[in-house]
C-alpha positions, 0 to 999 in steps of 0.5 A, a space after each residue: 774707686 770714687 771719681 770727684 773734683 779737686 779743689 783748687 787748693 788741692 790742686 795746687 797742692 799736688 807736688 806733680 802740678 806745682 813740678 808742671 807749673 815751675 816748668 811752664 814759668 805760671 805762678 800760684 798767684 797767676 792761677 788764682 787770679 784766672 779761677 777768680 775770673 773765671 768764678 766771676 764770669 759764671 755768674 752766682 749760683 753756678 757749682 763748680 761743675 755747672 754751666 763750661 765743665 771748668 772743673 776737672 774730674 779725676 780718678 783716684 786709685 791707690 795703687 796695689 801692692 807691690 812685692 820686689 822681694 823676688 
């Protein structure tokens, strides 16, 4: 298990955020918008983890493998 942080690409790419963003009434172009802000704000330099810890850490497993045979 290797923690690293999504892209925003991949973020919104990910079929559970765009259910939650669909759900909220936010659109792709509305977070784009706020990470460009946001990216501009930090100033030059900054990572993506460097300076507010804007950026989200997950954790990816796969899941194990399951037998409903029985």
């Amino acid at each position: 298990m290797r923690p690293y942080d999504l892209t925003l690409d991949e973020m919104l790419a990910d079929p559970m955020v765009r259910q939650l963003m669909d759900r909220d009434g936010v659109a792709e172009a509305q977070v784009r918008r706020l990470s460009e802000h946001v990216r501009r704000r930090r100033g030059p330099g900054l990572g993506p983890t460097a300076g507010s810890g804007f950026a989200v850490r997950y954790d990816v497993v796969a899941p194990e493998p399951q037998n409903f045979a029985d």
